[in-house]
C-alpha positions in Angstrom: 183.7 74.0 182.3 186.4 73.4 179.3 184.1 70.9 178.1 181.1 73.0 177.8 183.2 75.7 176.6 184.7 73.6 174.0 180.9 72.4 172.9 179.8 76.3 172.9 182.5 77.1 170.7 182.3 74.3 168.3 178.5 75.2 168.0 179.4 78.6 167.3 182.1 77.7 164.6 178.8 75.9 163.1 176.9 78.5 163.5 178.9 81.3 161.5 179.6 78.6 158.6 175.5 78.0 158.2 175.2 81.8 158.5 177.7 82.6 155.6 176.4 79.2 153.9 172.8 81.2 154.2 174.0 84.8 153.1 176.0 82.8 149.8 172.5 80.8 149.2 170.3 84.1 149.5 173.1 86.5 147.0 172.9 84.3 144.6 169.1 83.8 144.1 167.8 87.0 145.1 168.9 90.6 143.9 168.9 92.1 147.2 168.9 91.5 150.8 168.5 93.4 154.4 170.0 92.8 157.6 166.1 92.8 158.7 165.0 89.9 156.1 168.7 88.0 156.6 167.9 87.6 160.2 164.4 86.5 159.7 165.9 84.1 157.4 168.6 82.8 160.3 166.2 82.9 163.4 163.7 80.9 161.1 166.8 78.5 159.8 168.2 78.3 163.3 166.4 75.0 164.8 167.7 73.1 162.0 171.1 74.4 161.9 171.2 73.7 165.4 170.2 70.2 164.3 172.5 69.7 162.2 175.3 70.9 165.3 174.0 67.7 167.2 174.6 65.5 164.6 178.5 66.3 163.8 179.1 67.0 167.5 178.4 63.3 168.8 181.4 61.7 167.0 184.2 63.7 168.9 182.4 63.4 171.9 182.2 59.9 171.3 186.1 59.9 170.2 187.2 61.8 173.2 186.2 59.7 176.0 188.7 57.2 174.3 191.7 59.8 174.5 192.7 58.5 177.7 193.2 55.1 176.5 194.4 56.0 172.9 195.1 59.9 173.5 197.5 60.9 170.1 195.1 58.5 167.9 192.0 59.6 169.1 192.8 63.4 168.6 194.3 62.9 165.1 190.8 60.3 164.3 188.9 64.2 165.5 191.0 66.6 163.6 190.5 64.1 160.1 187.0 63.9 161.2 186.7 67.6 161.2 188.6 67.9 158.1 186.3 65.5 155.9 182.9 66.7 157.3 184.4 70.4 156.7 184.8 69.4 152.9 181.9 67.7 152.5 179.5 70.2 154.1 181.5 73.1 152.2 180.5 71.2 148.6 177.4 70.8 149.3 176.9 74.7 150.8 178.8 76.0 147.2 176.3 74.1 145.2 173.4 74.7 146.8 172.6 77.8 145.4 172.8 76.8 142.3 171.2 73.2 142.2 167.9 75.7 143.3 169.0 78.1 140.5 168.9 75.8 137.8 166.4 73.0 139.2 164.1 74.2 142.2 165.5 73.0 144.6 168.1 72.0 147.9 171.1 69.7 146.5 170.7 66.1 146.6 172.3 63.3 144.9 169.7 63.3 141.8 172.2 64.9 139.8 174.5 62.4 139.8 172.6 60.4 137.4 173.5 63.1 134.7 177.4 62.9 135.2 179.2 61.0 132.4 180.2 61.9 129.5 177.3 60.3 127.9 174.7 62.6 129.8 176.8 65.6 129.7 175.4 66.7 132.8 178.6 69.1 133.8 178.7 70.5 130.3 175.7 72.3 131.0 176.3 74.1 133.9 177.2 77.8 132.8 181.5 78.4 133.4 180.9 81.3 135.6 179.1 78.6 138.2 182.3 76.6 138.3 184.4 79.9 138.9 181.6 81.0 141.6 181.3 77.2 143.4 185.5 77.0 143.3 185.9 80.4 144.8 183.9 80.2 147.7 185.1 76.8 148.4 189.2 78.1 148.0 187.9 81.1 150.5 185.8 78.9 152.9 188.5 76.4 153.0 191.3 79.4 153.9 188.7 80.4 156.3 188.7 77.1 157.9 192.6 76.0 157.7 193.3 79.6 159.1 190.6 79.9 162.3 187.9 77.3 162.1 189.9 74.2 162.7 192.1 75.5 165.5 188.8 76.4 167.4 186.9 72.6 167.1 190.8 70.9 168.0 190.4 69.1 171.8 193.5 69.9 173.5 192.7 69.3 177.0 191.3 66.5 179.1 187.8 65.6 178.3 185.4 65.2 181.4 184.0 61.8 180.6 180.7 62.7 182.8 179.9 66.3 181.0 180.9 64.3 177.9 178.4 62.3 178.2 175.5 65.3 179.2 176.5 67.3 176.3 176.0 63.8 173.9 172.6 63.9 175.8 172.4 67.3 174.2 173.3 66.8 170.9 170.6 64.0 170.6 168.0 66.5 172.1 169.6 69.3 169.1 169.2 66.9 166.4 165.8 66.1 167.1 165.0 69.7 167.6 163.6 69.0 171.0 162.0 67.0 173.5 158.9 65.9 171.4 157.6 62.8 169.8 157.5 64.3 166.9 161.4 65.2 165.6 162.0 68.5 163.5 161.6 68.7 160.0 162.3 71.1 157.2 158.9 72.9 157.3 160.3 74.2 160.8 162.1 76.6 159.1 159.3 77.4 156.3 158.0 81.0 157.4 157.4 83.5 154.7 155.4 83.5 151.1 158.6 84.0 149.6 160.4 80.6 148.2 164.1 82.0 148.4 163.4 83.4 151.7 162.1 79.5 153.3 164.9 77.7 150.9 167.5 80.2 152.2 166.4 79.4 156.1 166.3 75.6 155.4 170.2 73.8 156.2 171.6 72.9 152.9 173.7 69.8 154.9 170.5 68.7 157.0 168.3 69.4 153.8 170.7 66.7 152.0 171.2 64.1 154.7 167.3 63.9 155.3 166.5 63.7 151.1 169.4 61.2 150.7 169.3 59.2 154.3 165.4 59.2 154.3 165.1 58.2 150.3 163.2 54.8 149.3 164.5 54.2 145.6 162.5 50.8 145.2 159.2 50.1 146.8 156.4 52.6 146.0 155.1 55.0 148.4 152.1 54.3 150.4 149.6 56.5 151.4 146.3 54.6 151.8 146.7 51.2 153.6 144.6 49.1 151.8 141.9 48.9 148.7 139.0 49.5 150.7 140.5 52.6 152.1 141.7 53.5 148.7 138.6 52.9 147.4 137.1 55.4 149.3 138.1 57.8 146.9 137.3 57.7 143.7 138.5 60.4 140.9 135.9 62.3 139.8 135.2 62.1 135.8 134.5 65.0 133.2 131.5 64.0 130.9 133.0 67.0 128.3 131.7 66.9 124.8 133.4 64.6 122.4 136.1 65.9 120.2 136.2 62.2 118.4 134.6 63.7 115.2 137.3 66.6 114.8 140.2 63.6 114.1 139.8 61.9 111.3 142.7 58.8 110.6 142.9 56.0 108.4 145.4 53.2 107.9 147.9 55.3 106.9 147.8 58.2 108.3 151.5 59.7 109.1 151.7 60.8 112.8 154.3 62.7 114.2 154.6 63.9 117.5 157.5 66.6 118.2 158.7 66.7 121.7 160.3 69.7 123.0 163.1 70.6 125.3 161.8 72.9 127.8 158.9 74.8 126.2 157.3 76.0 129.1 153.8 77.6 128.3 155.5 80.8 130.0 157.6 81.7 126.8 154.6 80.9 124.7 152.7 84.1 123.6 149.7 82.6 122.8 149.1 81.0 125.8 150.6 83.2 128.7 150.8 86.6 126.7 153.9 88.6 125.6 155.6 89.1 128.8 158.6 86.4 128.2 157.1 85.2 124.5 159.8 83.5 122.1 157.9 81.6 120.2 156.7 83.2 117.2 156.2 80.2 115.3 154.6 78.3 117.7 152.3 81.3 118.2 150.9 81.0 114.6 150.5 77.2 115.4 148.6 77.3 118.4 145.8 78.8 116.3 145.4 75.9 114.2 144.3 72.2 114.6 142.9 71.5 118.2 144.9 73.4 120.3 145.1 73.2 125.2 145.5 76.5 126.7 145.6 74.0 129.8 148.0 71.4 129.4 150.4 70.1 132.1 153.7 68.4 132.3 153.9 65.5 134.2 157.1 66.6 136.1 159.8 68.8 136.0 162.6 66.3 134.1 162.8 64.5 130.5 163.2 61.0 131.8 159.7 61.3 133.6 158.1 63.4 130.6 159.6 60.9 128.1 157.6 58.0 130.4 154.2 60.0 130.4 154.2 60.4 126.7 155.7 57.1 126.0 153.6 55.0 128.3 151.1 57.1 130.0 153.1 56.1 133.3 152.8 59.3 135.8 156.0 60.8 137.1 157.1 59.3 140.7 158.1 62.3 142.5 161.5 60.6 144.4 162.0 57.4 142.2 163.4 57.7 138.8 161.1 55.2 137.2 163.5 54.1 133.9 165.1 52.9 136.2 163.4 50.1 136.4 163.1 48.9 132.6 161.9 45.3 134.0 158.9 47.0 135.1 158.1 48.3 131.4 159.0 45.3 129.7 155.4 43.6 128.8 153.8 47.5 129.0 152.3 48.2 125.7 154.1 51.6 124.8 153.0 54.4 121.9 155.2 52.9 119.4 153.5 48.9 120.0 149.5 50.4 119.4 150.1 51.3 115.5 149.3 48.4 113.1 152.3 46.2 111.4 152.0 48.0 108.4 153.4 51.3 110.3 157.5 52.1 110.6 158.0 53.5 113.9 160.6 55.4 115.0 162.6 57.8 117.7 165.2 60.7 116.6 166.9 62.6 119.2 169.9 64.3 118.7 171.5 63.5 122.0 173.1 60.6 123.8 170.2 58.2 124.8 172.5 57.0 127.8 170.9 59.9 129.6 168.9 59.1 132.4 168.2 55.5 131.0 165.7 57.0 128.8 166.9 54.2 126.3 164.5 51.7 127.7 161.6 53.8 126.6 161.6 53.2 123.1 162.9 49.3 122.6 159.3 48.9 120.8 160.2 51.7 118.2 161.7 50.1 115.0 164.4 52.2 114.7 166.0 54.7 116.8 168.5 57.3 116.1 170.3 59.2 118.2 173.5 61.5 118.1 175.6 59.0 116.3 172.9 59.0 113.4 173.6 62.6 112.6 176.2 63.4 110.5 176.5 67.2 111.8 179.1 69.1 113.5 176.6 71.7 114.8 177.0 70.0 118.2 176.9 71.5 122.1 177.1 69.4 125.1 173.9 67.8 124.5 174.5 67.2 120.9 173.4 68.2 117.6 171.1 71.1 117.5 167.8 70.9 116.5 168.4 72.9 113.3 170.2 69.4 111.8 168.0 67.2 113.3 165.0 68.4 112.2 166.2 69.2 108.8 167.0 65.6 108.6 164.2 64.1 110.1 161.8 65.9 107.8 163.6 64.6 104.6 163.0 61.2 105.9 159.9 61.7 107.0 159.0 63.1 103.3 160.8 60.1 101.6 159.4 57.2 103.9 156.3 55.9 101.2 155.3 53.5 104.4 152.2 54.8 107.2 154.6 55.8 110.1 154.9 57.7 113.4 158.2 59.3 114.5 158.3 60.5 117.6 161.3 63.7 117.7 163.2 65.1 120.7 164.3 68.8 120.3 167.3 69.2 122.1 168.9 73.0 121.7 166.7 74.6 124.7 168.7 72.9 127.9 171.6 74.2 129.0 173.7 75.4 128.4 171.5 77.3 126.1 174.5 77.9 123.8 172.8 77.7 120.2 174.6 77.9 116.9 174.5 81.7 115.2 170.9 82.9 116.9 170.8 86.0 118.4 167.4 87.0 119.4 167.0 87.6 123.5 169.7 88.6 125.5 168.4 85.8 128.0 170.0 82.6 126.8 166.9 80.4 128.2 164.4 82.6 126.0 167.4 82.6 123.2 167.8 78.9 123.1 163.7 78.7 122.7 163.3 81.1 120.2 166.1 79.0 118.1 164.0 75.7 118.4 161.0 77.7 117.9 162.7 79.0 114.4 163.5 75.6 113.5 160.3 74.5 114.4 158.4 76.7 111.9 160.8 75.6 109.1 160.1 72.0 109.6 156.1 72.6 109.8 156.2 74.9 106.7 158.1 72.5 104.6 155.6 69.4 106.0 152.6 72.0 104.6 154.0 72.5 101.6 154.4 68.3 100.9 151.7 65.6 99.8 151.6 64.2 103.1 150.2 67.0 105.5 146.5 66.3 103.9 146.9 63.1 105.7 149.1 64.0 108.5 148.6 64.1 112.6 151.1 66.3 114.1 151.2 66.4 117.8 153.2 69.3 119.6 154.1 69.4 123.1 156.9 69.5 125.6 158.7 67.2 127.4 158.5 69.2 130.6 158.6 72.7 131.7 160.9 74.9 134.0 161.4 77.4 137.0 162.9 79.8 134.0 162.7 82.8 133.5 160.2 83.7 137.0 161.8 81.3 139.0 158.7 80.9 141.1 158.3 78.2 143.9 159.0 74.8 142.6 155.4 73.1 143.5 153.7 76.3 141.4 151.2 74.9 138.3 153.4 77.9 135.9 156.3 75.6 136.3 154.6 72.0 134.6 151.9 73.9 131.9 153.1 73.4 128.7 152.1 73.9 124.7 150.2 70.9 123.3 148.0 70.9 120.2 147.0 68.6 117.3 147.2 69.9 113.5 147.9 68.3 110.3 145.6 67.3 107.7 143.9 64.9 110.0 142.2 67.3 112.2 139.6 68.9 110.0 138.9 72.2 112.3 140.3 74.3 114.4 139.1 74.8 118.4 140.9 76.0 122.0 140.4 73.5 124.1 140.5 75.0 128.2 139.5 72.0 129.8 142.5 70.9 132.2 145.0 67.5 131.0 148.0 66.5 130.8 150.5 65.0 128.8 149.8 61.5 130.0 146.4 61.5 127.5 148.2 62.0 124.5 149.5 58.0 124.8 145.7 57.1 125.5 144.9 59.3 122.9 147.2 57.5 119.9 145.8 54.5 121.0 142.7 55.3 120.6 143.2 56.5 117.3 144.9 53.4 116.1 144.0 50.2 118.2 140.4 51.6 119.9 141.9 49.2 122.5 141.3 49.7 126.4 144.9 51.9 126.7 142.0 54.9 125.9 141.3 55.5 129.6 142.1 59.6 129.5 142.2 60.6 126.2 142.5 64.1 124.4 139.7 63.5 122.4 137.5 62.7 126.1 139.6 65.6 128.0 138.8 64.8 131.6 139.5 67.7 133.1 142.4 66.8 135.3 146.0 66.7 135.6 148.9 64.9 138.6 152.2 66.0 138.6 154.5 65.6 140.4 158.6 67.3 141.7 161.0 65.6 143.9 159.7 66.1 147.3 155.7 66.9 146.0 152.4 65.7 144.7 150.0 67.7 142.9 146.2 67.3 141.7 145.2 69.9 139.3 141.4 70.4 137.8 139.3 72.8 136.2 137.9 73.6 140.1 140.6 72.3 142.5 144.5 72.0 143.4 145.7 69.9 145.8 149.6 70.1 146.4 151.1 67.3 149.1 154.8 67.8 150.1 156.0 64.3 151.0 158.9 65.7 153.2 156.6 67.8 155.5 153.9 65.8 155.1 151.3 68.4 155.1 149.8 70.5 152.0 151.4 73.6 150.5 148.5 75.5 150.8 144.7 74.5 152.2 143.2 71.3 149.7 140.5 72.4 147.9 139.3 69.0 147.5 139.8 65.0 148.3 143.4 63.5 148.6 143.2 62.9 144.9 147.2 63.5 144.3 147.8 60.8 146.7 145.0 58.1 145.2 146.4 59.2 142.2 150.0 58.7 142.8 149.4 55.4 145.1 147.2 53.8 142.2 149.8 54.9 139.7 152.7 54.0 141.2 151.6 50.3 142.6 150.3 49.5 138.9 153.9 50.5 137.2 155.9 48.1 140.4 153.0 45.3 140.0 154.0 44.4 136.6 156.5 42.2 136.3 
């Protein structure tokens, strides 16, 4: 009976910690909470935190049947067992919160590609974070030095027999049962509320299932073979031709303008005034050919970067720069302009970050933080008032036909921009700065020679959970601005038709080489868009969305159509790791 009582009470100890770890999770992402939603929350989180007591509870049972061969060792190997699980699972629990605050979703290791000095990835978290994250780990820690430890120490005899039963039982706990089929995180999915389900779901089981369970090489399979594939073919929008509202010569200037986070949200003239910061923009978006329905490809600038620069789509768990052998012999949207073109990339930041370095070896030059003699710098780099002002001055003084392709950098976090002061939420803030920056550039390109003969392309490099903070998976998150103005488009039309930032590669290369690159171009919108988050796949068209979670393995909500996110994504993704 000590046995079983010491297994209750360790399970208990568990218990509280995932309870507090679930009350910290829900304070921070929601305004307000009551006793009646917390315990829906726990009793719907329950199976999995009980999981996650099977796992940590078969190591000591394991250790204790050695005690009576090796009785001090095996205690002390228990207690530092207890002691380095406890700090592990309490960093992940203090960061959990956030890592869904500030990207949409339970902590994993994906972050850790943005630590470094290079990629400034802790610069941008906000300083009261840090003082939140430390706190609650100094008090959880207290609370487990003081009472926590003391109650999971084994200070008796084990009985080797109910040792072995209750091992039996944690195996049948981590499972979540007796079925063939073992739990998963959709067990503790329950309400249309996001926070509510991510609050329910085990932060520590959450991480060991993304991080245990993650392939980072071979690509995901869905269909297993071509003829199965086959089956399914993506249906094709015969839209009218925009070909004869573009007109380009041999030296026609193109420059495409990527920015940091402009979700179509803070856009007034595409989602209304609600959270609008764009004024500039605004005015833009009625010129040239402009997309009211335009989506990102995901929900980070390494895979929006890719779509734009090689009309790859995003791999929802793989981080496809990774891979630069795989792009190597990929013709790219700096390699379709003739010779006679100077090609170029300017970003203000590090390019370190992410590996997003690999994208642009076909661009003639690229600049990057070191090329900017400013000190207007945050974390990131130098703001986008310097860069742009640069950039434009060469762009003016370069005689030669050329396409630059710029990287605003002011909107990420930490949304700290130089002397702007226009909404006291620093996300909107840090927009409306680019925005104002953006309108400077554009009105001095107007006023300049070149415009007549100019192709400007607008867009973003991805969008954002801020300022709504809906569910990750929701199409509000990925639609972005895009348009095309300049001199070279000769009138103006709204374009509603659905695509996606992976045409506007097809489209330059359609413009410049009329080569076969022009499978989904702008100027032939067909009508559809894939995007994709970490643990998701989604088909968008005018008529149907489609949204696959990978983890659960079952649709967000009922498919209005084919699998097309998975044909999609399978095609895709075996065409980028078939290259050599």
């Amino acid at each position: 009976m000590r046995t079983v009582l010491y297994f209750l009470k360790a399970t208990l100890v568990w218990l509280l910690f995932f309870a507090i770890a679930k009350w910290f999770f829900f304070t921070i992402n929601s305004e307000a909470i009551s006793m009646s939603d917390f315990f829906a929350i726990w009793k719907n989180g329950l199976r999995l935190d009980l999981a996650m007591v099977g796992y940590v509870m078969i190591a000591p049972l394991l250790l204790s049947l050695l005690a009576s061969l090796v009785k001090r060792s095996a205690k002390r190997v228990i207690t530092g067992y207890w002691w380095t699980l406890f700090v592990v699972m309490v960093l992940i629990v203090a960061v959990d919160p956030f890592f869904f605050s500030y990207w949409g979703q339970k902590t994993n290791l994906g972050f850790t590609q943005f630590l470094g000095k290079e990629n400034a990835g802790l610069a941008s978290i906000e300083l009261k974070t840090y003082i939140i994250v430390i706190g609650f780990m100094a008090v959880a820690i207290y609370w487990f030095v003081k009472w926590g430890v003391h109650q999971l120490r084994i200070d008796f005899k084990i009985n080797m027999l109910m040792s072995l039963l209750l091992i039996g039982v944690s195996v049948v706990l981590l499972r979540g049962g007796i079925s063939i089929v073992p739990i998963n995180v959709s067990s503790a999915y329950f309400s249309e509320n996001n926070v509510h389900n991510n609050t329910a779901v085990n932060a520590v089981w959450n991480f060991m299932a993304t991080e245990l369970e993650r392939d980072k090489h071979a690509a995901l399979m869905f269909f297993e073979d071509e003829q199965e594939l086959a089956r399914f073919t993506l249906p094709v929008n015969n839209s009218e031709s925009l070909d004869s509202l573009v007109q380009v010569n041999d030296s026609t200037n193109v420059l495409l303008l990527v920015l940091e986070s402009f979700s179509a949200k803070v856009v007034g003239a595409l989602s209304g005034p609600k959270y609008d910061a764009t004024p500039n923009l605004n005015v833009l978006m009625k010129e040239g050919i402009n997309y009211h329905s335009a989506y990102a490809s995901s929900f980070r600038s390494d895979k929006g970067l890719l779509a734009l620069t090689y009309g790859v789509p995003s791999s929802a768990r793989q981080t496809l720069t990774n891979f630069p052998q795989h792009l190597a012999d990929r013709a790219s949207i700096f390699s379709v302009f003739p010779s006679t073109y100077t090609t170029r990339f300017a970003y203000g930041g590090n390019l370190e970050f992410a590996n997003i370095k690999v994208l642009f070896k076909d661009a003639d030059e690229v600049l990057s933080q070191s090329g900017y003699a400013s000190d207007n710098k945050n974390a990131w780099g130098v703001h986008d008032e310097d860069v742009f002002q640069t950039e434009t001055k060469r762009f003016l003084e370069n005689n030669s036909p050329q396409f630059t392709m710029l990287f605003s950098l002011s909107s990420h976090e930490p949304f700290d921009v130089p002397n702007f002061s226009k909404h006291e939420n620093a996300y909107l803030n840090s927009v409306a700065y680019t925005d104002s920056c953006l309108g400077a550039m554009v009105d001095q390109l107007k006023r300049s020679d070149k415009w007549a003969n100019t192709l400007l392309i607008i867009t973003a490099d991805h969008g954002t959970i801020r300022p709504d903070n809906p569910p990750l998976y929701d199409t509000s998150n990925f639609r972005i601005p895009l348009l095309l103005t300049g001199g070279a488009v000769i009138a103006d039309t709204s374009i509603a038709t659905v695509v996606s930032q992976m045409d506007i590669f097809p489209t330059v290369a359609q413009l410049f080489s009329n080569s076969e690159l022009a499978k989904s171009s702008l100027l032939h919108p067909q009508g559809r868009a894939f995007y994709s988050y970490h643990d998701g796949l989604v088909y968008l068209s005018d008529s149907t969305l489609n949204m696959w979670d990978i983890g659960t393995k079952t649709y967000v909500r009922p498919p209005q159509d084919k699998p097309y996110e998975k044909v999609f994504f399978q095609v895709g993704n075996a065409d980028f790791f078939s290259t050599p």
